[in-house]
Structure formats: C-alpha cells, structure tokens
C-alpha positions as CSV (number, residue, x, y, z in Angstrom):
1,X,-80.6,34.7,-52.7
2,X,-77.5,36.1,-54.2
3,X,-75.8,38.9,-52.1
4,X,-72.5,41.0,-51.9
5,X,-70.7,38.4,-49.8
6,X,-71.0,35.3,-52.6
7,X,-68.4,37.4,-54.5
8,X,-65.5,35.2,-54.2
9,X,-68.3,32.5,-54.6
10,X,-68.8,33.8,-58.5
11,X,-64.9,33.9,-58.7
12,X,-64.2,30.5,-57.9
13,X,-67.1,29.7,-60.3
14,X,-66.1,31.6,-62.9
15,X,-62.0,30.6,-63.1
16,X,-63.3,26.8,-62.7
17,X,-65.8,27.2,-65.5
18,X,-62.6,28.7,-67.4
19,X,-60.4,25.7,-66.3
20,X,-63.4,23.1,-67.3
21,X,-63.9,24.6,-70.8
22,X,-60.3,24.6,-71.5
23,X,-59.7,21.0,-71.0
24,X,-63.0,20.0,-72.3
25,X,-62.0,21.5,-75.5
26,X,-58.8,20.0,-75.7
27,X,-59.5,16.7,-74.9
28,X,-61.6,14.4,-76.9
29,X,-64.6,11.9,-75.7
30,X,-63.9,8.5,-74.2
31,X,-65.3,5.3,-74.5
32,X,-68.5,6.3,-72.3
33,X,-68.9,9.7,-73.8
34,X,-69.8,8.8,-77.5
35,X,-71.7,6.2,-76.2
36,X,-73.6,8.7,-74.6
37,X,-73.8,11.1,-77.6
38,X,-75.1,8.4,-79.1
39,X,-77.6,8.1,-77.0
40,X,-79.2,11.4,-78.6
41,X,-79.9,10.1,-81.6
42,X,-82.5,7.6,-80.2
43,X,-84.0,9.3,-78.0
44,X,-86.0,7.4,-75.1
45,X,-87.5,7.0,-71.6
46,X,-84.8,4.3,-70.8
47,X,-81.5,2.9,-72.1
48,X,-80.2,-0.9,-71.7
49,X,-77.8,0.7,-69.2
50,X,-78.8,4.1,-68.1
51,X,-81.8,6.3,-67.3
52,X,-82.4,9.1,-69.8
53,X,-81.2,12.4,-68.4
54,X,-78.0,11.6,-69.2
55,X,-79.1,12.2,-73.4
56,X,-80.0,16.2,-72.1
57,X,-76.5,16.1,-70.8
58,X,-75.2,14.7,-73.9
59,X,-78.1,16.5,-75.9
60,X,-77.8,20.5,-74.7
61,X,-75.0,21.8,-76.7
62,X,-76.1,19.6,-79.6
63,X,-79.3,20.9,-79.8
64,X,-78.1,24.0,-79.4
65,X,-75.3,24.3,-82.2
66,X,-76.4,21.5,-84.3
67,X,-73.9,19.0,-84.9
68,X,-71.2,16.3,-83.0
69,X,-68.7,18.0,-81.7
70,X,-66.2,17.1,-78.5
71,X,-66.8,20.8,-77.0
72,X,-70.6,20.9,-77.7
73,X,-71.3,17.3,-77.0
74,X,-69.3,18.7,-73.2
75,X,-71.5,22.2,-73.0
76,X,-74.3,20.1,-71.2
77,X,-72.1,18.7,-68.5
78,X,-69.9,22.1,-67.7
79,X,-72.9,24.1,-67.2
80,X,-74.8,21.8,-64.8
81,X,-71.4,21.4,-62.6
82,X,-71.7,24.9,-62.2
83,X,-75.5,25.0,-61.1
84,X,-74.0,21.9,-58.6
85,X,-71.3,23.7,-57.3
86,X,-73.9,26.9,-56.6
87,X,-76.2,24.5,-54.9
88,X,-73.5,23.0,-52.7
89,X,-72.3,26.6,-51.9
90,X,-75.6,27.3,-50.8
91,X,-76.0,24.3,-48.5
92,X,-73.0,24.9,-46.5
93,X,-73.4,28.4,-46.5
94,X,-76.9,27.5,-44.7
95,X,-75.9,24.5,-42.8
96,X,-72.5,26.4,-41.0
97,X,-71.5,29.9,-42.8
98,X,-69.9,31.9,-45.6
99,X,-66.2,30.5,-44.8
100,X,-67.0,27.3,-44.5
101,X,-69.5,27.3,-47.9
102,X,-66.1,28.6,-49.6
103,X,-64.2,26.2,-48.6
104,X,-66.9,23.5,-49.8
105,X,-66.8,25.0,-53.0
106,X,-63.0,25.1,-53.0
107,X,-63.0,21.1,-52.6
108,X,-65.5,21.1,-55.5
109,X,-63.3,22.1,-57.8
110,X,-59.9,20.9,-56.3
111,X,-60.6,17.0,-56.4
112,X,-60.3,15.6,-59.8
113,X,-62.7,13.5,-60.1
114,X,-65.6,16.2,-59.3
115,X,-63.7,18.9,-61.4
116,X,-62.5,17.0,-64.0
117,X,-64.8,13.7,-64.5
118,X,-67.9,15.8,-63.6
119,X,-67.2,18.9,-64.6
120,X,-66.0,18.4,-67.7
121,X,-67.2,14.8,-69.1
122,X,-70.6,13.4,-70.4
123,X,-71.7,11.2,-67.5
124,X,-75.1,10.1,-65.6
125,X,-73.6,11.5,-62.7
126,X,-73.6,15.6,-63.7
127,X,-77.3,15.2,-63.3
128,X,-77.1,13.2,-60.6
129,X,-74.7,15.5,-58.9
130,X,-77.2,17.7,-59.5
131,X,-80.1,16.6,-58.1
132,X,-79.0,14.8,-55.4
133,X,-77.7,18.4,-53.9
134,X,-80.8,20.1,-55.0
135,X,-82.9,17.1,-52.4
136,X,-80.4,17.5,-49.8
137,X,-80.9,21.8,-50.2
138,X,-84.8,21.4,-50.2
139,X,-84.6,19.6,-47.1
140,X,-82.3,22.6,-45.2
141,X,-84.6,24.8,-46.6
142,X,-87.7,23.1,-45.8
143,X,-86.3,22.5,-42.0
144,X,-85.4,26.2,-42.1
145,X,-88.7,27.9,-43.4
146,X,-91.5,25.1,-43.2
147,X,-92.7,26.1,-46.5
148,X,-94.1,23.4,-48.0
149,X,-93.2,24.4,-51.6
150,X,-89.3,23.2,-50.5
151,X,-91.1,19.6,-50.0
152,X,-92.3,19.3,-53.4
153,X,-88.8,20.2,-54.6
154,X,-87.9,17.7,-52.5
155,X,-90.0,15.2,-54.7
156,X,-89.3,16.7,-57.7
157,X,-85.1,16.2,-56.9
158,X,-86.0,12.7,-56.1
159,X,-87.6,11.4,-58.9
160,X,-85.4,13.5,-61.6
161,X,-82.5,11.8,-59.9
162,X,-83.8,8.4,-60.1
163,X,-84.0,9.7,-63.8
164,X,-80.7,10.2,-64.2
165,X,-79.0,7.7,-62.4
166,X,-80.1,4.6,-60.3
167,X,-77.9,5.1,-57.2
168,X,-80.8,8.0,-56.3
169,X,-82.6,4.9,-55.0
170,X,-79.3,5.6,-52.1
171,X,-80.5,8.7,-51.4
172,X,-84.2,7.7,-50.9
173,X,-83.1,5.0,-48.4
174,X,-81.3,8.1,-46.5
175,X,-84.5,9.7,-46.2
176,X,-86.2,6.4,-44.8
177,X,-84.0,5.9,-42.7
178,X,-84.1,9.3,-41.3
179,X,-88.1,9.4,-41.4
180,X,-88.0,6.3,-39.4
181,X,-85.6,7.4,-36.5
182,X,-84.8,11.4,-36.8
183,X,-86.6,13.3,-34.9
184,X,-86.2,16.5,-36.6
185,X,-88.0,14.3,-39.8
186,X,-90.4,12.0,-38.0
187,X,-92.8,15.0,-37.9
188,X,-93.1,14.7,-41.5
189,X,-95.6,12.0,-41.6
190,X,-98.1,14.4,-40.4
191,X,-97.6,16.9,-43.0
192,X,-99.7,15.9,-46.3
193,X,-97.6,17.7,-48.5
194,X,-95.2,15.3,-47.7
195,X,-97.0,12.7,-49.6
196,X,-97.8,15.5,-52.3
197,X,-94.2,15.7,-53.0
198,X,-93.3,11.5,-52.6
199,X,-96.1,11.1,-55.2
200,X,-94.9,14.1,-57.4
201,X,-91.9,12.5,-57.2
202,X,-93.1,8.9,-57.9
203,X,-95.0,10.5,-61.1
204,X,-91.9,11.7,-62.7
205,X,-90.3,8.2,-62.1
206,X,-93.0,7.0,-64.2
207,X,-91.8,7.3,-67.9
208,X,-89.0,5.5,-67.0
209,X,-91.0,2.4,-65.1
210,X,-93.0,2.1,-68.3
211,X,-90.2,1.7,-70.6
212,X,-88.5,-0.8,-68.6
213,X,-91.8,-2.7,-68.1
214,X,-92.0,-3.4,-72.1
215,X,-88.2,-3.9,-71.8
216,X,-88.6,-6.8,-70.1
217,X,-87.4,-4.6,-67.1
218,X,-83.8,-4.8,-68.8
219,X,-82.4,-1.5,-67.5
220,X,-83.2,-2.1,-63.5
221,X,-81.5,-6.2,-64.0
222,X,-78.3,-5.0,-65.7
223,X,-77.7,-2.1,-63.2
224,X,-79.4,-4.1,-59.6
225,X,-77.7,-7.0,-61.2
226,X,-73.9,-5.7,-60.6
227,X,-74.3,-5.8,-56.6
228,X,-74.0,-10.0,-57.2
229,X,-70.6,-10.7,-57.1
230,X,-68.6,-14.0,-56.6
231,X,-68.9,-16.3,-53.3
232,X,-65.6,-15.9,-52.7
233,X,-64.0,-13.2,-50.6
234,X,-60.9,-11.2,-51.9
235,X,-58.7,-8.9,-49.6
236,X,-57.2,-7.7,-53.0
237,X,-60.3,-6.6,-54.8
238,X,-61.3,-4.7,-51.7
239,X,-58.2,-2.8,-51.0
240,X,-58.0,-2.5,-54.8
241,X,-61.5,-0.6,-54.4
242,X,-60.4,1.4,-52.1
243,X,-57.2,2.5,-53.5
244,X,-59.1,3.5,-56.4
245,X,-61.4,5.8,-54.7
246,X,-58.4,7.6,-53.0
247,X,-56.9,8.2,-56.2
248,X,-60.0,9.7,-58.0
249,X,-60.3,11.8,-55.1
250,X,-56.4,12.2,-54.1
251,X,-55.1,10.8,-50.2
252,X,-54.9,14.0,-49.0
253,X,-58.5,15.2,-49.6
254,X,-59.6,11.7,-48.8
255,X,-58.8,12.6,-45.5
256,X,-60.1,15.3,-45.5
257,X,-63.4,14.4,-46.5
258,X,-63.3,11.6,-43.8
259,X,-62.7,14.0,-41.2
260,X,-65.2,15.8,-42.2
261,X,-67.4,13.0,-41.4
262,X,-65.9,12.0,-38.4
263,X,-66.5,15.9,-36.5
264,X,-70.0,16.7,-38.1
265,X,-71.8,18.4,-36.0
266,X,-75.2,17.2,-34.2
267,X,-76.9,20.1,-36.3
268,X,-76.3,18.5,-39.0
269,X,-75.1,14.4,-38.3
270,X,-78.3,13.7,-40.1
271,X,-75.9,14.3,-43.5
272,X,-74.3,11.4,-42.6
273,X,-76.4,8.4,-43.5
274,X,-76.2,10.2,-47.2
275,X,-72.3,9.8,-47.5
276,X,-72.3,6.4,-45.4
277,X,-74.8,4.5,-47.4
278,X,-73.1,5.0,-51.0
279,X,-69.4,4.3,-49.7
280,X,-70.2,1.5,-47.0
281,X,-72.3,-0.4,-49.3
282,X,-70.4,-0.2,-52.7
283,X,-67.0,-0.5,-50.7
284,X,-68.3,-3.6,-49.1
285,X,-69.0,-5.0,-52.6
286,X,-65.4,-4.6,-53.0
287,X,-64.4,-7.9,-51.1
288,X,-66.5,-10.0,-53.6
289,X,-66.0,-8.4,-57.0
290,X,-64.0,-5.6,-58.6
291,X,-66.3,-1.8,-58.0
292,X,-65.6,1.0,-60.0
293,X,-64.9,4.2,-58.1
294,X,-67.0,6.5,-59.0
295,X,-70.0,4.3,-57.9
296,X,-69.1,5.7,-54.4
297,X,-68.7,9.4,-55.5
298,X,-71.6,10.9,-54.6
299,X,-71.0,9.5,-50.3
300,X,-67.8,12.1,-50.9
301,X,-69.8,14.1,-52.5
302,X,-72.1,14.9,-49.5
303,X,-69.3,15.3,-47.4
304,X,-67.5,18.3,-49.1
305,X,-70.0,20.0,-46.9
306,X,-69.5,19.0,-43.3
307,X,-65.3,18.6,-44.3
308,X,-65.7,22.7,-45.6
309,X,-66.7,23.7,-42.3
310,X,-64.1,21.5,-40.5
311,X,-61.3,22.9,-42.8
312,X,-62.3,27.0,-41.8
313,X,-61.2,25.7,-38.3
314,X,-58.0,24.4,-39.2
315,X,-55.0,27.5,-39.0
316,X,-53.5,26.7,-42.3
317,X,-56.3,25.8,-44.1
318,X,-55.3,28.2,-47.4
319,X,-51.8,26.8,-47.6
320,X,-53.4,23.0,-48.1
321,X,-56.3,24.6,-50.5
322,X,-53.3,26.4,-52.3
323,X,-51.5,23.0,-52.4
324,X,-54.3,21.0,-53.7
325,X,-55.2,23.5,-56.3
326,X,-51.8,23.6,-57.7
327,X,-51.4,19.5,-57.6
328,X,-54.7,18.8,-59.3
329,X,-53.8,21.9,-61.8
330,X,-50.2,20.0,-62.7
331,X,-52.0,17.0,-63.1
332,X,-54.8,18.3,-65.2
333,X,-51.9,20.2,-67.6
334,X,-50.1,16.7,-67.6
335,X,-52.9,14.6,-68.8
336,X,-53.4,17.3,-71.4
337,X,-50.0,17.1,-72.9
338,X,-49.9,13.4,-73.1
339,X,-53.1,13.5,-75.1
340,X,-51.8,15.9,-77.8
341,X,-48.3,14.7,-77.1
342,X,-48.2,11.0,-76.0
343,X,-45.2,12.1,-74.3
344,X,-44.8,9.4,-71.7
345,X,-44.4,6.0,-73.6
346,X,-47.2,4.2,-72.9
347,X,-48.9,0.5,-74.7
348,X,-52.5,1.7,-76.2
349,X,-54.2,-0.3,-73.4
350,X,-52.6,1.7,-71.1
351,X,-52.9,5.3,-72.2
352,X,-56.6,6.3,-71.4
353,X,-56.0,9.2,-73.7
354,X,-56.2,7.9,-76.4
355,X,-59.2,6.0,-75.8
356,X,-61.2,8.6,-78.0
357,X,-58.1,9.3,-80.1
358,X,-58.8,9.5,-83.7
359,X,-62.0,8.2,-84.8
360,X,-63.0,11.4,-86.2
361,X,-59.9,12.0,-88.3
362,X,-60.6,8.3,-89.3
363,X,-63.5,9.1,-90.5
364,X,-62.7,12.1,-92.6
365,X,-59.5,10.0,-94.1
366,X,-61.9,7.2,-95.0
367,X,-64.1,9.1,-97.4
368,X,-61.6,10.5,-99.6
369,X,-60.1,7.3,-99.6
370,X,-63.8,6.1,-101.1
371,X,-63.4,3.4,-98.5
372,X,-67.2,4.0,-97.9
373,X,-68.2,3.2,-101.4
374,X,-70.5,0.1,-101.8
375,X,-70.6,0.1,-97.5
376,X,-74.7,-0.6,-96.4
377,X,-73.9,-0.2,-92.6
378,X,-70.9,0.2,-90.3
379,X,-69.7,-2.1,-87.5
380,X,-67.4,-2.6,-84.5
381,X,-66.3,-5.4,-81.9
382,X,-67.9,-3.9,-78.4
383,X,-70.2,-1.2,-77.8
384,X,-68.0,1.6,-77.3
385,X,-66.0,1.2,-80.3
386,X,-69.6,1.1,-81.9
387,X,-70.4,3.7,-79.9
388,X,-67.1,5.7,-81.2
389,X,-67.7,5.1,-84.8
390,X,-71.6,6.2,-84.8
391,X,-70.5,9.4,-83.1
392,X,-67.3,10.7,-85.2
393,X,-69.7,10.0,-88.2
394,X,-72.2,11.7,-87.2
395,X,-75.1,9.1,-87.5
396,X,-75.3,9.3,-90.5
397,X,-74.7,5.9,-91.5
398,X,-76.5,3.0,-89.7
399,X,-73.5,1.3,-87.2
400,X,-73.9,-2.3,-85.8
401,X,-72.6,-3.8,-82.8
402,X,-71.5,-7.2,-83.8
403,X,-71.3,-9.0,-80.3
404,X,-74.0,-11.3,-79.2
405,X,-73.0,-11.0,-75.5
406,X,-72.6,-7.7,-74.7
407,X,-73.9,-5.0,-77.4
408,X,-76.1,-2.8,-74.6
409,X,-77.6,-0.1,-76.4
410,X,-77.4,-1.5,-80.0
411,X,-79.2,-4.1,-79.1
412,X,-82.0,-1.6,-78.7
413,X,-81.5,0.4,-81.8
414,X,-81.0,-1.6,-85.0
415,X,-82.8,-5.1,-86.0
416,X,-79.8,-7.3,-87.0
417,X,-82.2,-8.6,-89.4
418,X,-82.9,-5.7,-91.6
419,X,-79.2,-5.8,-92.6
420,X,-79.5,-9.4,-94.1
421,X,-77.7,-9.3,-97.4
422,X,-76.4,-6.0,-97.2
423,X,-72.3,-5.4,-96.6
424,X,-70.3,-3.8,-93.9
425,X,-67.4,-1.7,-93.3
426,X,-66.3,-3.5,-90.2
427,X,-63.7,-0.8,-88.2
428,X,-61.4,-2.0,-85.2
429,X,-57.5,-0.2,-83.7
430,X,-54.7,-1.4,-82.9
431,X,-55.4,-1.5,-78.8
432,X,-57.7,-4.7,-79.6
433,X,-56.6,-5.5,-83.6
434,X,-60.0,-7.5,-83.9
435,X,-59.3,-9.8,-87.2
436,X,-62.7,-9.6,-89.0
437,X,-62.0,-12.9,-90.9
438,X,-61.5,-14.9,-88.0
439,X,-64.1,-13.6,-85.8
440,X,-67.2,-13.1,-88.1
441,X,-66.6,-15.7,-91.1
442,X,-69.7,-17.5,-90.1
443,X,-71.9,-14.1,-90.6
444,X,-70.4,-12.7,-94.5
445,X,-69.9,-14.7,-97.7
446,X,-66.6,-12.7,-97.9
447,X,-64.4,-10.4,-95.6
448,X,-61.2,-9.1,-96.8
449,X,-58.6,-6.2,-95.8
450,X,-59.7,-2.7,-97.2
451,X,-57.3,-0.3,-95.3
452,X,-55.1,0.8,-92.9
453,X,-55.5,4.4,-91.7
454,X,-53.0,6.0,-89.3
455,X,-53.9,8.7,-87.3
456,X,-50.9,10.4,-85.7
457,X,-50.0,12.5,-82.5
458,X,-47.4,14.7,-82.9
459,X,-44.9,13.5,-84.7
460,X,-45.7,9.6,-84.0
461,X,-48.2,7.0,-85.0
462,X,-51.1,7.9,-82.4
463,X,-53.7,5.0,-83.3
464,X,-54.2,2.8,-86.5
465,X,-57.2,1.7,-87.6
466,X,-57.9,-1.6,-89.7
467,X,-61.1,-1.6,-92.0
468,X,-62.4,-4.8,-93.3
469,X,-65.0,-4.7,-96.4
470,X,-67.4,-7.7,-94.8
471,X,-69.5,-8.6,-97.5
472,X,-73.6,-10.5,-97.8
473,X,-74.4,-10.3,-93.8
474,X,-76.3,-13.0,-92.8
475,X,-78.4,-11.8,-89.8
476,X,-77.9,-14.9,-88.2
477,X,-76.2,-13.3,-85.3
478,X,-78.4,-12.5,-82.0
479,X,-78.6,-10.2,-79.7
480,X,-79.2,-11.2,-75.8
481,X,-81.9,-9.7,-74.1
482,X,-85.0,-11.2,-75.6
483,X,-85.4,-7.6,-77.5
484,X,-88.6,-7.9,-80.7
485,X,-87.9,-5.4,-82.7
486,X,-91.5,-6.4,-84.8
C-alpha cells in the first residue's frame, strides 16, 4: 500500500532511476551483456550457462523498440532494480519502520555494485534481486496476515528465481533450514497451502528441468560444477575473495552491512541464515579456488535490511549516507570519463571500459569498406567476443565461436557442420591479437589479412580490430558438450 509517508521513498527512486539511466546510456555493454543480448535471439527454457529470465531482462526494451541498442538492451534491467528497491523498501518498512526502510533504500542505491552492476547492467542477478526480495516479503507478509495467498507468492518467488539464476537453490536451503528448527515456521507443515505453493513453485521450475534433461543436464554441471575447486588450500585466493567483495561493495558499507548482521534483532534473526548461507559458503570456496564477487551479492543483499534499521540508531547516520552518496557518485562520474575519454593510461587488459568499446562502430566501418562481401558467417576466439560481434551486427549474419573448449552458448546455436565449405570473416582486437593463420590453419584452405579498423576515443586509438578473410571451412572442429544438433 502506497501512502503519504513513502514520499521521500519515490524521491530516492526517482533521482536513482535518473542516475541509472544516465550511465546506462553512456556506457556501452561488456563482455556478459552482449552475450546476454544474444541470448534473445534464441530464445529458450535454458542456456549452457544461465536460466532463461535473464533473455526478458535482456529482451524488454528490445521487444519494446525493436532493435540492438546499449540503452534498450539496459531498459529491462533499470526498471526491475526499481521494483527491487520498492520491495526492499517495503520489507524494512514492515520488519522495523519508515526510517529505517529509508535508510535500506539509501544503501540500495549507494553501494556500487547494487546501483551500478544491478541497476544498470544486463545480468541474471536483476531478476534474481528481484525475486529473491519478493520470497523474503511474502514471508513477512504471510507471518503478518496469515493469508494464504502470500504463501503461493512465496512459491511463485521461488521457482521464478530458480529461473533466473541458480543460487535461488540458497535461498530454498534458508527456508529448510528455518522449517526444520524456527518456530515461528515449523507451524507451516500443517498448513496445506504450504505444499500448494512448494508445488506451484516446483511447476514453474519445470520448463527449465526439461530443457536440461535433453541437454544432457548441461546447464546444472557447468554452474554446480564451479563449487569443485583444487585440493590445495590458498590463504591468497581467500583473502583475494574477500577483498573483492569489499571493493564491489566499498569497506565502509561492508561494515556496515556486517553490523547489521551482527545486532539483528530476535524479531527478525531468522533473516540471517539468508545472508550467511550465500557469503559463508561462496567465501569458503575462496581458500580452494578463485570466486567471483558477486556470487556472494545477494548474502549483502539481505542484510541492507537489518543494517537500515541499525543505521537510524546511529546519531550521524546522514553525514555517512551523505558521504557514501557523494564517493560512489565521484566514482560513477570517473568511470564514465575514462570510457569516453581513456583518460588514465591504462594496457587494454586492464581498462574494463573498453571491454565493449567499439564493436559497433566496427561494424558500421566494415560495410562500407565491403569487407563483408563474399563473407558466409562471422567468427571470434571466445564466446564473448562472439558474443560482441553477433550483437553490434544485429544478428543478422550467422557468428561462430571457433573454440572447441569453451564456446558455451554457441555450442547450442549453430551446427559447425552446416558451415562446411562456406568462408568466414574471422574478427579479433588488439587486447588478445588472435593470429587467425596460426590458430585455425587446420580448419580453412586459406586465411589471409583483410583489414585493420581503428576505432578511436577521443583523440587516441581506442581499440583496433584485425579481420581475417578465412576461406573453405572445414567443419572439422567440435564442440564439447556432446550437443546433436540432427
């Protein structure tokens, strides 16, 4: 229910949804991001990698204005951060009160990595965000009201999040664990809408089951697969993983967050098995192999709520919210200058912005150079640079992944062995400088240079681009997998 007093609510909404916008427009897709807007052009129930919620996220703003843009290819992510941030608003504002729901929504929008990586970017985890809050608010409610409708919800949350990302299966172990040995949950074993909304639930996992069962149950052994790492311990990987979670979120809201933990309530303790289970267990990975941060994002995630209601009791509380703000604003404003700018010297490897850099302009440069003429199919060296190429052109020319170990997705999409005789335009940049006649002589009668293309940023060489005219494919190279395309 909206009311009078979620004012300042709708303005914090409203100015981050300005902020989001902004830099989604100005900044253009990573690696991931085309990938994913790739992922829209074959649509399915699964994805070698990923579940498929995260195509609506790519897919909303495409559908709606057709075409492959950087801002509409975003549109999908920046409006369900802002159905997110209402549900986590709504949460607190149940769980403690109004100050303390501000405050929650204040840390939404102040740590990068939930402003910026969320907000902003084409990931799994906007939908995840999404309804991983939405489970965690049916529950409140339900506790609150005892209406059954809140438990199918419940269900519903639970097996749309398992549909966008796999780490929901985190957030159904929370609930085990509290049916098992909360009190305040135990009761629901008597209540048969309970199992109403676990099977509703279950049903809407189903789509995704099936695909994976005639994928030879690809997507669940690639992702369950990661938590193997090596047999020996490393102090360096772990403190590494950890370091990389405080910068995503920033030290000072790390803390925050942990305190937050650490004085939860007993109202509401049972909140946190939900942020333990995702950053105990993916941290702990950390001493045997190298974790990517975000993995543990949606443990901090739960605890912007407990940590807004320990902030309103702190006395200057707006003077480190006022801080924050203008720290992640300076860093949001840097990041976008180097991307248009490249004003900090940095080696291609290095510079993240220009991970996305260019492909587009390459593209348009390319076909009035005619470099497309007598080209069957396109090609890169690793899946995202596949993934790049498909997207700046728009699909509208068949793209190949030409690496038998690792192609994910392309795997999937195209049978190497429909492009047998036919040539290629094979495409790699000067951050990896791939030499096409060294790599792939065993797969084309002939490969030779076709053309350099420089894109530039400002008033330097941003990114070049080598194309390679590879000509007679043999389709003698396979994809992993055990994928029959017949």
């Amino acid at each position: 229910m909206i009311c009078k007093s979620d004012k300042n609510a709708f303005l914090i909404l409203f100015f981050g949804l300005v902020v989001r916008s902004i830099t989604a427009w100005l900044t253009v897709p990573g690696f991931d991001e085309a990938y994913y807007g790739v992922y829209t052009m074959f649509p399915a129930w699964g994805y070698f990698d990923h579940p498929p919620l995260v195509t609506v996220s790519a897919g909303i703003g495409h559908w709606l204005f057709p075409g492959f843009s950087t801002f509409t290819l975003r549109i999908g992510a920046i409006f369900i951060f802002s159905m997110s941030a209402w549900i986590l608003y709504k949460i607190t504002q149940e769980l403690y009160d109004q100050k303390a729901a501000i405050n929650s929504l204040f840390l939404f929008h102040i740590i990068p990595y939930f402003l910026v990586g969320i907000g902003c970017f084409v990931l799994p985890d906007n939908f995840l965000t999404f309804f991983w809050l939405l489970a965690l608010y049916a529950m409140v409610r339900y506790q609150k009201k005892r209406s059954n409708l809140w438990l199918l919800v419940w269900g519903a949350s639970i097996g749309f999040g398992f549909l966008s990302k796999y780490h929901m299966v985190l957030l159904i172990a929370g609930f085990g664990w509290l049916l098992l040995f909360h009190k305040n949950f135990k009761e629901l074993w008597k209540n048969p809408w309970f199992y109403f909304a676990v099977v509703l639930g279950m049903i809407i996992m189903v789509p995704n089951l099936t695909w994976n069962y005639h994928n030879n149950w690809i997507s669940y052994v690639y992702q369950f697969g990661k938590s193997r790492g090596s047999a020996s311990i490393s102090i360096t990987k772990f403190l590494q993983g950890i370091l990389s979670q405080t910068a995503y979120i920033m030290p000072w809201n790390f803390l925050v967050l942990l305190f937050g933990f650490k004085k939860t309530v007993a109202e509401t303790a049972w909140l946190r098995i939900f942020a333990f289970l995702p950053v105990f267990i993916f941290t702990m990975m950390g001493f045997t192999q190298t974790i990517l941060p975000h993995w543990t994002m949606v443990g901090y995630l739960t605890l912007l709520i407990p940590a807004g209601a320990w902030i309103s009791k702190i006395k200057k509380a707006k003077i480190y919210i006022l801080l924050s703000s203008i720290t992640t604003m300076a860093l949001l404003v840097i990041v976008l200058i180097q991307s248009h700018t490249g004003f900090i010297p940095l080696k291609p490897r290095q510079d993240f912005t220009l991970d996305g850099f260019g492909w587009k302009e390459m593209v348009g440069e390319a076909i009035k150079k005619n470099d497309f003429e007598g080209i069957d199919f396109l090609a890169g060296h690793k899946w995202f640079t596949a993934g790049e190429i498909l997207f700046a052109i728009e699909g509208k020319m068949p793209t190949l992944c030409l690496n038998s170990q690792d192609p994910r997705g392309f795997a999937f999409w195209y049978d190497l062995k429909a492009f047998e005789g036919k040539n290629c335009l094979f495409i790699s940049t000067n951050r990896y400088n791939t030499k096409a006649d060294k790599k792939y002589q065993e797969y084309f009668t002939t490969i030779m240079p076709l053309d350099t293309i420089h894109v530039y940023r400002g008033k330097e060489i941003g990114k070049s681009f080598y194309l390679w005219k590879c000509e007679n494919f043999s389709g003698k190279m396979t994809y992993p997998y055990g994928i029959n395309h017949e």
